[in-house]
C-alpha positions as CSV (number, residue, x, y, z in Angstrom):
1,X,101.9,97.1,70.4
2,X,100.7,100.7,71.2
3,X,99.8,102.1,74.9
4,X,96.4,101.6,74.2
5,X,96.3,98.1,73.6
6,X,99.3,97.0,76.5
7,X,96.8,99.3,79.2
8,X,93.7,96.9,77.2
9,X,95.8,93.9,78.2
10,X,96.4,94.8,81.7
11,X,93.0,95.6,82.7
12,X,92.0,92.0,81.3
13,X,94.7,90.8,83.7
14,X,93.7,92.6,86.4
15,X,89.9,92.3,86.4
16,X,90.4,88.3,86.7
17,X,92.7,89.5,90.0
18,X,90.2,91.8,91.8
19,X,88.0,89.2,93.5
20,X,91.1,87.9,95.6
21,X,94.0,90.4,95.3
22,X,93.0,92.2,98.8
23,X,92.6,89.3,101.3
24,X,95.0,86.4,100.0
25,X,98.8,86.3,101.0
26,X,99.7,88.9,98.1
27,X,97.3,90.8,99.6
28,X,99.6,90.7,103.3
29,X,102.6,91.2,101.1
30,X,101.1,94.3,99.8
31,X,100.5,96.0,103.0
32,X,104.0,94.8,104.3
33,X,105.7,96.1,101.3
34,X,103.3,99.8,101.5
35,X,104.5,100.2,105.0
36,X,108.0,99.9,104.2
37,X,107.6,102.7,101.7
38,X,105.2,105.0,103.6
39,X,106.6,104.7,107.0
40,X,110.1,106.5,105.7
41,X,108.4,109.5,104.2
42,X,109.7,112.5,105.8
43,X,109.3,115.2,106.9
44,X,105.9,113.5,107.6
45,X,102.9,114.3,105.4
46,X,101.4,117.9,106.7
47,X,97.4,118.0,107.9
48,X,95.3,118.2,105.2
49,X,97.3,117.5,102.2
50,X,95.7,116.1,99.1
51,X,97.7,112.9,98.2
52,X,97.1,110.7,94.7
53,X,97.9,107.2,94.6
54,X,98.8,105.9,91.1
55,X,97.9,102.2,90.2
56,X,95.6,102.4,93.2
57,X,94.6,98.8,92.7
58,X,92.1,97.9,95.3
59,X,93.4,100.7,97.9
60,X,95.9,99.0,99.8
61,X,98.4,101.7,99.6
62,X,95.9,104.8,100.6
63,X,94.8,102.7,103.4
64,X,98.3,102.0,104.7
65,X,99.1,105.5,104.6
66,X,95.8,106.8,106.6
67,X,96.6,104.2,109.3
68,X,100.4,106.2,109.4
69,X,98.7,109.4,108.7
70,X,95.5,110.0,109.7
71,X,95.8,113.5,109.3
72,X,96.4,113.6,105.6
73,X,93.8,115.5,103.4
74,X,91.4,114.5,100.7
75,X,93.2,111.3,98.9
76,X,92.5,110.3,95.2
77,X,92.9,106.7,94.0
78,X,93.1,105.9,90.0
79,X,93.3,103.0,88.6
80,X,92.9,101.5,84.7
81,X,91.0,98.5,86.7
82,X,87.3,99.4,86.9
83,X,87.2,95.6,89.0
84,X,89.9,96.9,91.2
85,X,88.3,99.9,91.8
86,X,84.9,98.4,92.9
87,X,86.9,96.2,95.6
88,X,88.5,99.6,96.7
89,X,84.9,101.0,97.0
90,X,83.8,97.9,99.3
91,X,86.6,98.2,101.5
92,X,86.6,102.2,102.0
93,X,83.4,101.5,102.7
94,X,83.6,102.7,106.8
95,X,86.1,104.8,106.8
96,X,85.5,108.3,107.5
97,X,87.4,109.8,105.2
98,X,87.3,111.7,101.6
99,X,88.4,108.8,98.8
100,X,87.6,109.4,95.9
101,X,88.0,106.8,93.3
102,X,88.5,107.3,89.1
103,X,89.1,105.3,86.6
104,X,92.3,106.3,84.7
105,X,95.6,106.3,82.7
106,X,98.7,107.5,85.0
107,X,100.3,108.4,81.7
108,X,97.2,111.0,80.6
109,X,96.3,112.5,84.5
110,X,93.1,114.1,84.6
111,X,94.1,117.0,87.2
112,X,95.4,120.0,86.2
113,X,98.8,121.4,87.0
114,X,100.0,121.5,91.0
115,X,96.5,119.8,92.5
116,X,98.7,117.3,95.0
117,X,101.1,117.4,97.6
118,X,102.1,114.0,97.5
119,X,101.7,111.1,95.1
120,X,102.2,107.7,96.2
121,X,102.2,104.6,93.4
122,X,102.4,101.1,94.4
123,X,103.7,97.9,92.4
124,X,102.5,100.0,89.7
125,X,105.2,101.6,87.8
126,X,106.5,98.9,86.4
127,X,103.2,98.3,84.2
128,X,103.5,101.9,82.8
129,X,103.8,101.4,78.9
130,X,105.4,104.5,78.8
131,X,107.4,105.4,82.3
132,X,108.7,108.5,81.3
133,X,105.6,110.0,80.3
134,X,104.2,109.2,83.7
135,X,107.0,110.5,85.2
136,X,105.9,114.4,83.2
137,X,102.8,113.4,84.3
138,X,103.4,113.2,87.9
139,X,105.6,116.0,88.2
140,X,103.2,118.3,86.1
141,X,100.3,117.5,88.6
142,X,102.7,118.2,92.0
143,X,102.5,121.1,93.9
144,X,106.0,123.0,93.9
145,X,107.7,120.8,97.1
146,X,105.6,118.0,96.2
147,X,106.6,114.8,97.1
148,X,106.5,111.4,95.2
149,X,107.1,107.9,96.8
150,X,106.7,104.7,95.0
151,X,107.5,101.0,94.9
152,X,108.1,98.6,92.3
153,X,109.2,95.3,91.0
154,X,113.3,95.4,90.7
155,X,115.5,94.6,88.2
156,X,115.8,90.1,89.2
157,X,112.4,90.3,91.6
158,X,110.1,87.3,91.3
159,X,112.7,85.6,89.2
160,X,112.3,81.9,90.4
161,X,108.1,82.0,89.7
162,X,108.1,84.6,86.9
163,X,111.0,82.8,84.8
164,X,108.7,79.8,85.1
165,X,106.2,82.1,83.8
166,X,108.3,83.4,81.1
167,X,109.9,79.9,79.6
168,X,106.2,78.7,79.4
169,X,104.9,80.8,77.2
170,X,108.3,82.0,75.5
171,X,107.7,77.9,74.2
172,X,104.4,78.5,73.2
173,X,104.9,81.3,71.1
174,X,103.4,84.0,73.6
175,X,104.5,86.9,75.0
176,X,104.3,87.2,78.8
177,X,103.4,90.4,80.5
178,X,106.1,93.6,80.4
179,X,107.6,95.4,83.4
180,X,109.2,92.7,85.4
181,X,110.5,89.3,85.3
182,X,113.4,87.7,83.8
183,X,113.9,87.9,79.6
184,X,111.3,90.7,79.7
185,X,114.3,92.9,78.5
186,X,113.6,95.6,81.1
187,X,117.2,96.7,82.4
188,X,115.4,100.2,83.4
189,X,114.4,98.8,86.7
190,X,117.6,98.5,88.3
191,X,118.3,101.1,90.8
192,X,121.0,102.9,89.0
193,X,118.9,103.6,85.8
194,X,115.8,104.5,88.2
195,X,117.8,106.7,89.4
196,X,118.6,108.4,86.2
197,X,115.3,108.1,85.0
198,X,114.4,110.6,87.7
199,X,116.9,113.0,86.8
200,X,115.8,113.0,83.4
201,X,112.5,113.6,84.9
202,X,113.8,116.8,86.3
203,X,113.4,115.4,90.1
204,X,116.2,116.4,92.1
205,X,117.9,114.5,95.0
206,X,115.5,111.5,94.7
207,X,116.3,109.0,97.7
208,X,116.5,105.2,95.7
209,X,117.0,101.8,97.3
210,X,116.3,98.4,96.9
211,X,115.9,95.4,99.8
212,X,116.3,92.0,98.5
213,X,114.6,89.0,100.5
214,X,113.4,85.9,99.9
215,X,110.0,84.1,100.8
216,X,108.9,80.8,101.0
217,X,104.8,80.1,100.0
218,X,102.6,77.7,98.7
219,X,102.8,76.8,95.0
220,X,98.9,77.6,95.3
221,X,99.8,81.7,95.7
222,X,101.9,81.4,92.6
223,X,99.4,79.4,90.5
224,X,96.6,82.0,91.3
225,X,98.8,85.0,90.3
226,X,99.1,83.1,86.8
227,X,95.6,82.4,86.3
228,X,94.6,86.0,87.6
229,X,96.9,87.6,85.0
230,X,96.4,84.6,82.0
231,X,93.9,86.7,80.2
232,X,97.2,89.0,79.5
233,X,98.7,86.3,77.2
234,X,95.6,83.8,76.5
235,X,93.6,86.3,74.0
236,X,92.6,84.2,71.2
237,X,93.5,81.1,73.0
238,X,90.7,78.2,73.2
239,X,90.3,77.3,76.7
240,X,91.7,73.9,76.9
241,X,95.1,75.4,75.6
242,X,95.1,77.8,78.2
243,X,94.6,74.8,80.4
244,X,97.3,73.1,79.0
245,X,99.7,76.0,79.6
246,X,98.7,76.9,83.2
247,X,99.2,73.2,84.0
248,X,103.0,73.4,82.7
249,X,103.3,76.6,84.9
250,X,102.1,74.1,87.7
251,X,104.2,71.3,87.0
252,X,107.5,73.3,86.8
253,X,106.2,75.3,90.4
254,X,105.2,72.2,91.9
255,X,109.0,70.5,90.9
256,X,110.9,73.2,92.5
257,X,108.6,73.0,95.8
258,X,110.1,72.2,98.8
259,X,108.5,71.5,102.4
260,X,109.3,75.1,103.6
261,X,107.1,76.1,99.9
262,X,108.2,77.4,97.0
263,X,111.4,79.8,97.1
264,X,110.8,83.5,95.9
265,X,113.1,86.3,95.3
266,X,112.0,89.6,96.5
267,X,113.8,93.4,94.8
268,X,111.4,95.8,95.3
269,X,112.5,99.4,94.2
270,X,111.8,102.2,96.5
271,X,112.2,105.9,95.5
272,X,110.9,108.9,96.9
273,X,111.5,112.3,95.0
274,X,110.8,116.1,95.5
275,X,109.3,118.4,92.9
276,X,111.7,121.5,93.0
């Protein structure tokens, strides 16, 4: 499959996700997770400073970090997901601040060379067809002592709900979405090769940690992530299959349910690097 069509395939996922990514439980997680990130940048971000966030999604991110740092400059959000970006819109809507929002690929930027200070990507990374490429990218659009910090799905993170996902459709022939999730054959993600993926990069001195936890939520959280992302893997598929094949996913969530919910591993990947 080429770039072209796995970005094609994630922007059918995601437009099915816009309408209730921001205010749902994955939503909360989202800001918990941003926070985490953005509240150990240092030094802090200077007044003024034009930031990028890659994988924008519906904002969550930029809005995390203007509630830390109010002071920061004009920010940028780009996203493949024209849906996601509309949401963004809505929800920028009263704040006083310069967003600007584009439609893009984080593998092609369309800035020239040293427009940002800092670039910030959120549970994004991991959907890059071609990580290494957006890795050039990044660094080729950083100011000289620009800063990158970004979060993503570590190697063993969701493996409870997305190993459901993945012996599902692995039995029905289909191939689940890349980036993250047991048998997706992405061993890049652990922190170790993260790590050296940087260097190769050319970053220097990149700061890389993970922080496993676990969570407990309704089986009803899990089931909409599979239905907002099912136009991934259901292309061509008539809709009573793709009935049938969301109901396995339900059956298999609903078996492993306890009273406390239904048990999730959590390995997000956290890096922040320097342009030298």
């Amino acid at each position: 499959m080429t770039n072209s069509e796995e970005q094609s395939k994630v922007q059918a996922a995601y437009k099915g996700a816009a309408s209730v990514y921001h205010h749902s439980s994955g939503g909360d997680y989202q800001r918990s997770s941003a926070r985490h990130l953005l509240a150990d940048l240092h030094p802090r971000p200077n007044p003024g400073e034009k930031v990028l966030d890659l994988g924008c999604g519906t904002g969550i991110a930029l809005f995390t970090l203007l509630e830390l740092y109010p002071e920061v400059g004009p920010l940028v959000g780009l996203d493949l997901s024209p849906q996601m970006l509309e949401t963004a819109k809505i929800e920028a809507a009263t704040l006083d601040h310069d967003i600007t929002w584009l439609e893009g690929d984080a593998q092609n930027l369309p800035f020239g060379a040293e427009s940002f200070e800092l670039i910030i990507s959120h549970n994004a990374f991991h959907w890059f067809p071609d990580r290494p490429k957006a890795l050039q990218e990044i660094k080729r659009v950083l100011k000289a002592g620009g800063r990158v910090a970004m979060a993503f799905e570590g190697e063993g993170a969701r493996q409870n709900s997305l190993g459901i996902r993945h012996r599902v459709l692995t039995k029905h022939g289909l191939k689940p979405p890349p980036g993250f999730g047991p048998g997706a054959g992405e061993a890049w993600n652990s922190v170790i090769r993260v790590e050296k993926l940087l260097e190769t990069a050319g970053f220097k001195n990149a700061e890389v940690w993970g922080r496993q936890s676990y969570q407990y939520l309704p089986p009803e959280v899990f089931m909409m992530q599979f239905r907002s992302t099912s136009a991934y893997w259901a292309a061509g598929l008539s809709p009573d299959k793709t009935a049938e094949i969301l109901e396995e996913m339900r059956l298999e969530i609903e078996f492993q349910t306890t009273e406390k919910g239904f048990r999730e591993v959590l390995f997000p990947i956290n890096l922040i690097a320097r342009k030298e």
